[in-house]
PLY file of the C-alpha trace (Angstrom):
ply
format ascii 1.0
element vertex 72
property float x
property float y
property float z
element edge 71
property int vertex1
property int vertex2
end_header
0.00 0.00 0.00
1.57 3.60 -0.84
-1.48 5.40 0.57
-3.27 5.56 3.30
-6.18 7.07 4.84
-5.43 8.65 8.49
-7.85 8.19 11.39
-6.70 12.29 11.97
-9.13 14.53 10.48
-8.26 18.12 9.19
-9.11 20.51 11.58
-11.42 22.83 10.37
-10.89 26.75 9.80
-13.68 27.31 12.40
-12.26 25.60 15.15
-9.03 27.98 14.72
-7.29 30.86 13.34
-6.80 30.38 9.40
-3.57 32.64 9.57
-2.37 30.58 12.41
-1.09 28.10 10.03
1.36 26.11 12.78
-1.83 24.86 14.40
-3.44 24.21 11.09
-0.49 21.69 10.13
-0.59 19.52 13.67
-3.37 17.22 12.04
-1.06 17.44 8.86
2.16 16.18 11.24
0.27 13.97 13.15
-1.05 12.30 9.86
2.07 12.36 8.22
3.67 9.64 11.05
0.94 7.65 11.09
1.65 6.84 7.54
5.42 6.55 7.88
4.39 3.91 10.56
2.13 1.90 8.54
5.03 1.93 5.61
2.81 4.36 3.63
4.29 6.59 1.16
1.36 9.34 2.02
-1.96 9.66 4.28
-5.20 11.17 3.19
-6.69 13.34 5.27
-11.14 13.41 5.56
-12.93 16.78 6.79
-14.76 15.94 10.11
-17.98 14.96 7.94
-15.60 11.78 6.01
-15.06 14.09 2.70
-11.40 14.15 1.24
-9.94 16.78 1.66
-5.87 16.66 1.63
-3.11 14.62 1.54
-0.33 14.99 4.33
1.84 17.27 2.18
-0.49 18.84 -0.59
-3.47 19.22 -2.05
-6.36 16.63 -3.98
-7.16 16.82 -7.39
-8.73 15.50 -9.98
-9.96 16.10 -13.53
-13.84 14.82 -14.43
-15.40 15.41 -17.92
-12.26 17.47 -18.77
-12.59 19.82 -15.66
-10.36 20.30 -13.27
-11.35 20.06 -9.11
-10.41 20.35 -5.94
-11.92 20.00 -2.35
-13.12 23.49 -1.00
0 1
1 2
2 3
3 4
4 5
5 6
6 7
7 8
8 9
9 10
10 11
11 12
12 13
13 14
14 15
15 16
16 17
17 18
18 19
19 20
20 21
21 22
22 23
23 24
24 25
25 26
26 27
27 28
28 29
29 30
30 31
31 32
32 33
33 34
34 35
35 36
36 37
37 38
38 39
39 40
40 41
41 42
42 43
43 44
44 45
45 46
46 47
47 48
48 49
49 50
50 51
51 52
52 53
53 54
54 55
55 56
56 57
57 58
58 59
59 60
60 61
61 62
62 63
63 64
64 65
65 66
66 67
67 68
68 69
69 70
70 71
């Protein structure tokens, strides 16, 4: 398995200050060695409601019917 989907879920802008970005990443740390423990290359992280919505170390994408998305 190269990826893996972490039990940590992204913390959501409400819960803290958007331009406090060094709180915003602990999910994103925390996430990061969970994979490295499982032998994963990369974690996905869900929103608190189970929708995708990063990886450890960037963002999702993903083209449909020739358009381009992301998760808001």
């Amino acid at each position: 398995v190269i990826v893996g989907i972490s039990h940590y879920r992204k913390i959501p802008a409400s819960s803290l200050p958007v331009a406090q970005k060094t709180m915003q990443a602990l999910s994103s740390v925390l996430a990061r060695h969970e994979a490295q423990s499982h032998g994963y290359f990369e974690n996905l992280m869900l929103t608190q409601d189970g929708h995708l919505s990063e990886s450890t170390a960037g963002n999702l994408f993903w083209v449909k019917n020739g358009e381009l998305y992301t998760p808001s």
